[in-house]
C-alpha positions as CSV (number, residue, x, y, z in Angstrom):
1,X,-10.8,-9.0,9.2
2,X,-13.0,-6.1,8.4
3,X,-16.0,-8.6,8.3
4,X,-15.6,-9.8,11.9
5,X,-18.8,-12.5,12.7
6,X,-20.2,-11.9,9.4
7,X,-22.9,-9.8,8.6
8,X,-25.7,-11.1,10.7
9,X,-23.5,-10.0,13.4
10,X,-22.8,-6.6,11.9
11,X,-26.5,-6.2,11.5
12,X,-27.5,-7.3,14.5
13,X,-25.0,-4.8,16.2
14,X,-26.3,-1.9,14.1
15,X,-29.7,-2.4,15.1
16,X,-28.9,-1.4,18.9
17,X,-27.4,1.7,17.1
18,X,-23.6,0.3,18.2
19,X,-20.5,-0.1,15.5
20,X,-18.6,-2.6,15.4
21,X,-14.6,-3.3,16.2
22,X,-13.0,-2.4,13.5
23,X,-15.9,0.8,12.5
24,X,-14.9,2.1,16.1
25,X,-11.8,2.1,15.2
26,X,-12.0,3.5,11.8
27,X,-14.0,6.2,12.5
28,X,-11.2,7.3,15.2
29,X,-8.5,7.1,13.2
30,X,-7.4,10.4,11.2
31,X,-8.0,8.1,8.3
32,X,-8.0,4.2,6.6
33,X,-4.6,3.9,6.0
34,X,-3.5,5.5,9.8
35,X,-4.4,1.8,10.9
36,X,-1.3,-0.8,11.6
37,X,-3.2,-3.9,12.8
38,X,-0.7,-5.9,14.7
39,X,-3.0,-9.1,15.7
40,X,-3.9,-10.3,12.9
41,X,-3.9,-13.8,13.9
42,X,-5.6,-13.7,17.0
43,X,-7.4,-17.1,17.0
44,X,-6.5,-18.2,13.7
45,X,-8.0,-21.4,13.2
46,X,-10.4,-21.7,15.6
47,X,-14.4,-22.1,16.0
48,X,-16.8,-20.4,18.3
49,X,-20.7,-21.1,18.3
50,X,-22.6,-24.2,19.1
51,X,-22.1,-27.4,17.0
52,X,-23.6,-27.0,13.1
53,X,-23.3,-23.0,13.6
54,X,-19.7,-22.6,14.2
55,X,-17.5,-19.3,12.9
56,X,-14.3,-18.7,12.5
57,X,-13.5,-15.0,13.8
58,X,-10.1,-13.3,13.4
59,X,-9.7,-11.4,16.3
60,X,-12.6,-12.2,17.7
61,X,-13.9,-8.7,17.6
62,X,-10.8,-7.4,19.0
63,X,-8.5,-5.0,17.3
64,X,-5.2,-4.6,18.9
65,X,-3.7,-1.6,16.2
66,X,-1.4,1.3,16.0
67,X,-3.6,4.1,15.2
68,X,-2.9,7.4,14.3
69,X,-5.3,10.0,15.8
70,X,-4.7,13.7,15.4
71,X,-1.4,13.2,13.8
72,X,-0.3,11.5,16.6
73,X,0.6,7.3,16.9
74,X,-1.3,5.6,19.7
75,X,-1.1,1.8,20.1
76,X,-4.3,0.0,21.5
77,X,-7.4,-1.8,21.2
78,X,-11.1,-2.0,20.1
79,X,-13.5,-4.5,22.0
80,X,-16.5,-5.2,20.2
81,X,-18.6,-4.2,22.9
82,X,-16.6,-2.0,25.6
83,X,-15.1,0.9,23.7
84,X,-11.5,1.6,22.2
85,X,-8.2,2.2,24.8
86,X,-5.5,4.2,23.1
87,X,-2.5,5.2,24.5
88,X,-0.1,7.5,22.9
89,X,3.5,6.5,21.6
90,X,4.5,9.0,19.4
């Protein structure tokens, strides 16, 4: 899941100095193992691109995880281009 597009895609969001989904949320979380994905199969089985160039994307560059972040549980999401939401449940 990690992987997302792939790593032309990963490379091609580093180079306008962004992070991806899931390094957004990593690098909020207190640490790796404070991440509970819960949509794992978010578009399981399905293609996106044009014909002959077609992906398959889990998530589709969203994460929708618990997360804890200063010791605290929030539940939310990373976009792959707008940002993290968390909201505190614990």
């Amino acid at each position: 899941m990690a992987q997302g597009w792939g790593e032309k895609y990963q490379e091609r969001v580093r180079a306008k100095n962004k992070l991806t989904a899931h390094e957004r949320c990593a690098k909020t979380a207190d640490d790796e193992a404070s991440i509970l994905p819960i949509n794992t199969f978010v578009n399981v089985g399905l293609y996106f691109g044009d014909e002959g160039s077609k992906k398959n994307s889990p998530n589709a560059g969203v994460i929708t995880a618990f997360v804890r972040i200063e010791k605290r549980w929030t539940i939310g999401n990373c976009k792959r281009q707008y940002g993290c939401v968390w909201i505190m449940v614990a």
